[in-house]
N, C-alpha and C positions, 0 to 999 in steps of 0.2 A: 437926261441921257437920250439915245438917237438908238434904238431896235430896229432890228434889221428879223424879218418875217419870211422866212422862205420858203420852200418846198409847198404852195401852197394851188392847187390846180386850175382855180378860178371859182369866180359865184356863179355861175350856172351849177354847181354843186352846192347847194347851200348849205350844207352841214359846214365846209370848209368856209363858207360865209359865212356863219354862225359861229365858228372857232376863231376867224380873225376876230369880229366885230366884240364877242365876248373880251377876246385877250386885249383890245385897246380901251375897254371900262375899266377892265381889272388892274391893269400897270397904270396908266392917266389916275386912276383912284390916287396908287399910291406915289406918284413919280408927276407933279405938276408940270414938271420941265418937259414930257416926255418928248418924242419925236417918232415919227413909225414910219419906215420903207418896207414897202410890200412888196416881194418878191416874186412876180407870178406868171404861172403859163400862160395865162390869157387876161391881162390888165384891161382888156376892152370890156370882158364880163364883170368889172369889178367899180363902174362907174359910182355905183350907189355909194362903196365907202367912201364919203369924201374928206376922214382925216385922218389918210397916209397918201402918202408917195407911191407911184407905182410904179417900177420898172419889170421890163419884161426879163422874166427866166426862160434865157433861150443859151442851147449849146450849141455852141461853135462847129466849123467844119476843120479838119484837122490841113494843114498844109502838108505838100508833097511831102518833107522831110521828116513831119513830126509823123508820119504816116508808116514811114519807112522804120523812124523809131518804132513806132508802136508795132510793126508786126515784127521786128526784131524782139521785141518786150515779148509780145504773144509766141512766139516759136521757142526761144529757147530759154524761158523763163514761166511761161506759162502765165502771164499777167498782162492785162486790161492796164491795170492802174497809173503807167503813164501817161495814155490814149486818151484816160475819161479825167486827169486831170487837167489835160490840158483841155478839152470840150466843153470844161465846167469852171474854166478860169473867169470866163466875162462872170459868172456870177459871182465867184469870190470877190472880185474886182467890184464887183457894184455893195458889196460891205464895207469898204475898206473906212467909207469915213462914220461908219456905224461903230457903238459900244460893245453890243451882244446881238447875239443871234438866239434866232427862238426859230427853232423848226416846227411847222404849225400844223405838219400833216401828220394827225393820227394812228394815222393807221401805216406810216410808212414803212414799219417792221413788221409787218405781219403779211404780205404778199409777196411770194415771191424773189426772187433776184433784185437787189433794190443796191446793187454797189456803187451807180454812180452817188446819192446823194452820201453815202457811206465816206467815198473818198473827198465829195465835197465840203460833209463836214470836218474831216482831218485837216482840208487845205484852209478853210475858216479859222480852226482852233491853230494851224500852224502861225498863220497871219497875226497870231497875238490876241485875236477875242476871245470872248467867252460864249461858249454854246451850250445851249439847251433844246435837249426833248422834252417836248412841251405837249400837253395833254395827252399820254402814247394810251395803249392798249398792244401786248405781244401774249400772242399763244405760247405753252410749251412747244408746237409744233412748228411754228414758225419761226423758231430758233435755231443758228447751228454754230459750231466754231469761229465764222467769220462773223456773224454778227453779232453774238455778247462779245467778241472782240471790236469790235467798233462803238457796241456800248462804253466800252469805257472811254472812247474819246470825247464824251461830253462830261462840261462840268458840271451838269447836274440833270435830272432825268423825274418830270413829274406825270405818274402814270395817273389815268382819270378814275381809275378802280379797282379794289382791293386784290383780283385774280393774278392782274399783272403785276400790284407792287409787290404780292406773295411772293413770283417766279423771280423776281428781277432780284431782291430780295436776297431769297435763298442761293440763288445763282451768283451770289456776290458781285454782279456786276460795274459796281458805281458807289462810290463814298456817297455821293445826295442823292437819294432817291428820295420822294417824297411823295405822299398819296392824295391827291388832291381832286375836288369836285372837275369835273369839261368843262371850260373856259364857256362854252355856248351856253350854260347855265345862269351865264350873268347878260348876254346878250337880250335890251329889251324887248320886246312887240309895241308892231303899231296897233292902233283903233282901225277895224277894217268897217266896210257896210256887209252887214252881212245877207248871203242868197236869202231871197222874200221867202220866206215858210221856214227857212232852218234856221230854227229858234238854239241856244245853247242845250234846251230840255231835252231835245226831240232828236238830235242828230251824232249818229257814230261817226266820227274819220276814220278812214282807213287809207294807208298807207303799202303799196306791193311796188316790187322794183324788178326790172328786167337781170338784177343783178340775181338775184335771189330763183325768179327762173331760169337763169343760167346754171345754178348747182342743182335745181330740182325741175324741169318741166310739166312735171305733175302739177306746181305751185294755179297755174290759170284753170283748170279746173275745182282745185279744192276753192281758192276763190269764188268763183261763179257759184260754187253751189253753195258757199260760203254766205254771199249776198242774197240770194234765190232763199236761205231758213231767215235772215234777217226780217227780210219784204215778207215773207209768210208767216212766220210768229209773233213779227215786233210791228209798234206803228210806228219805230224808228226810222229817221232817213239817212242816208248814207252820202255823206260828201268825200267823193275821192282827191287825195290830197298830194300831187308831183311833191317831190321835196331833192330829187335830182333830175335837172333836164340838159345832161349836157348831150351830144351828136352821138347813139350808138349806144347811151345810158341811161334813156330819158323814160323816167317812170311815167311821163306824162302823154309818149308814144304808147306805151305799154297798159296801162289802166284805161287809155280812149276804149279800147275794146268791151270792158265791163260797161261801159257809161251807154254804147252803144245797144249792149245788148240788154239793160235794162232801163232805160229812159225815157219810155212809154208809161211806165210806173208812176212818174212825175216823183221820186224819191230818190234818185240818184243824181246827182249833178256830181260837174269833177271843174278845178280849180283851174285857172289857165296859168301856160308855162313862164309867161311872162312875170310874175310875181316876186318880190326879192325875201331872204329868211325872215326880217321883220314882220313881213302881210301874212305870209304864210306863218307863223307863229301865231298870231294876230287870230287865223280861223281857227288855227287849232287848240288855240284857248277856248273856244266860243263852242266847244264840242263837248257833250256828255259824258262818253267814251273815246276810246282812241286805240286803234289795232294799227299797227306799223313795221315793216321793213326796216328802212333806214335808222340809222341810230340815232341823225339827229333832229329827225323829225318826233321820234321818241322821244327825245330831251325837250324838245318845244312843250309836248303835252304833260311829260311829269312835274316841267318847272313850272307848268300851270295849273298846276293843282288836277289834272284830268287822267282817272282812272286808267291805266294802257296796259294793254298786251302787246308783245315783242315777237315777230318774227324774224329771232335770233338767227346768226350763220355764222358768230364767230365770237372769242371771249367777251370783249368791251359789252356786247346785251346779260350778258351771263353776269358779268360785274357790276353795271349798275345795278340793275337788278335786286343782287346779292345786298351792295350797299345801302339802297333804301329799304327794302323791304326784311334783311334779316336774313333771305334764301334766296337763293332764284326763283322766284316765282313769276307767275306770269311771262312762264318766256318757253317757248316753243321751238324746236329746232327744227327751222324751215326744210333744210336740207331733206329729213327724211317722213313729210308729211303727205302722206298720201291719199287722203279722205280731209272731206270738211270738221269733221266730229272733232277732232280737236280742239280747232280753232273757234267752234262752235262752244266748247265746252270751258271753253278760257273767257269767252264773252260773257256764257253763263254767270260763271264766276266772279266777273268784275259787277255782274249787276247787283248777285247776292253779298259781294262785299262791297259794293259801293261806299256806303259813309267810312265806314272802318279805312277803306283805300284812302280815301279824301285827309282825315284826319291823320296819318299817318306823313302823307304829303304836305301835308300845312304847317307840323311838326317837323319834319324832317329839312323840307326847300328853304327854311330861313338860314338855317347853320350852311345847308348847304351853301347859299349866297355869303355868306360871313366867312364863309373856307375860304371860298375862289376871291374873294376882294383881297385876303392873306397873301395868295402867291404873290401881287405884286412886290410886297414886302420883304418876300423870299428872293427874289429878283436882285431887288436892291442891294441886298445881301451878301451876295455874287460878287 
């Protein structure tokens, strides 16, 4: 069969590099025939997957007429929705000689205003395919009338953690809902060389994102002073770890600052932005600990067996979480951390549970990988 991958915003995000590359082991596992068109905002950043197809996700400009329709639509109807179908037709069109579609962005229901791809996936399932949300994560909050009504336009909906399959669930939104490990769980690592003296013993990753100081400005302070009890109580060294570098979101713009301000230490080094999800898995397997931001730099170090704290900002950290560990643990809500002592005292925590973490990991990441190889199967099914 021939999957069609869309919604996906480029690997200069490598979490969403991590989601495609997991979800073509996982189907290929089960689907020898397969075929994968990747559907993306910026196909340039994407050179590295070299087994799909890439065409660009780009919306169209409206012509005079359909222009006229559309603000006829918007005035006395009060609706977008013939305007962004037609804006999001090349992309339909570039499905057409595809089987299914798999929407690969995570997180697309949880920010915001999100109706173009809403109505894109309607015009998709109109066209005769079958559609899937594919690894999601949705807050109760980010839920309203119009989108568990567009839930149900997919045939089948697999959430990456127990929070969401709960809501989605109880919300009756979908005949297939299914609960399944993030596809980036089955994505391998390469062998990297690792920085001379950051031995696997001796080195925390840490992981902060300009996103995350955008909900909390306080976050670069509790940081620095975060780093500042490491360097003074530990003989730990601290490798900062980009895991988003795209223009405006680049945690690698945003962390140069810490590396700056302690690099005289000879204990902080930070990753450069050029690296693809593989390399950077690759270091963060190779870490003792691991404090993180992003989710799926988080997923890199839990499917490597590496004790990690979350600085959580939204369900999907809450829900992993929950699932390996039994509770939420280890997970911090960035949003309203105002001092280092927390984050301080989560690190604590990982050191005095160290082995207990480990084994718990070793146990748990195999089934995990034996889930996620499943959904192919699920797939086919379809």
């Amino acid at each position: 069969m021939k999957y069609f991958l869309f919604n996906h915003v480029g690997s200069l995000n490598h979490g969403c590099e991590a989601i495609v590359r997991g979800t073509v082991n996982i189907i290929s596992n089960a689907d020898d025939n397969a075929e994968f068109v990747l559907s993306s905002f910026a196909p340039e950043t994407d050179s590295g997957i070299t087994d799909v197809e890439k065409r660009i996700f780009t919306v169209r400009q409206l012509s005079f007429f359909e222009k006229l329709v559309s603000a006829f639509n918007v005035k006395l109807r009060h609706s977008e929705e013939y305007a962004l179908r037609k804006m999001y037709s090349d992309i339909a069109a570039q499905a057409q000689d595809c089987d299914i579609c798999l929407s690969v962005g995570g997180d697309t229901y949880c920010y915001g205003d999100n109706h173009g791809i809403q109505v894109l996936t309607r015009e998709l399932k109109s066209s005769g395919k079958k559609v899937v949300l594919w690894g999601a994560s949705i807050g109760a909050e980010d839920l309203d009338d119009y989108k568990l009504q567009s839930l149900k336009d997919f045939d089948a909906i697999f959430t990456r953690e127990s929070l969401t399959y709960e809501l989605l669930k109880n919300k009756n939104v979908n005949e297939n809902i299914f609960l399944t490990p993030d596809p980036a769980f089955c994505m391998e690592r390469d062998r990297v060389e690792l920085i001379d003296g950051f031995t696997k013993e001796n080195t925390l990753g840490l992981n902060v994102s300009p996103l995350v100081e955008g909900y909390n400005p306080q976050i670069t302070k509790v940081t620095s002073d975060f780093i500042s009890y490491i360097l003074e109580n530990t003989t730990l060294k601290i490798l900062l770890v980009p895991h988003v570098v795209e223009k405006g979101n680049s945690d690698y713009e945003y962390m140069i600052q810490f590396y700056e301000q302690f690099k005289e230490s000879g204990r902080v080094k930070i990753l450069p932005p050029d690296l693809n999800a593989k390399q950077y898995k690759g270091y963060i397997a190779n870490t003792r600990f691991f404090i993180g931001a992003r989710t799926h730099a988080t997923i890199a170090a839990y499917s490597s067996g590496v004790p990690t704290a979350v600085l959580g900002y939204s369900v999907k950290s809450r829900g992993l979480a929950k699932d390996l560990f039994g509770e939420e643990r280890f997970v911090l809500n960035s949003r309203k951390l105002t001092e280092a002592r927390p984050v301080i005292d989560a690190f604590n925590s990982l050191v005095e549970n160290e082995q207990e973490i480990k084994e718990t990991l070793m146990k748990k990441i195999p089934i995990y990988l034996r889930n996620a190889m499943q959904m192919g199967d699920k797939i086919l099914q379809l």
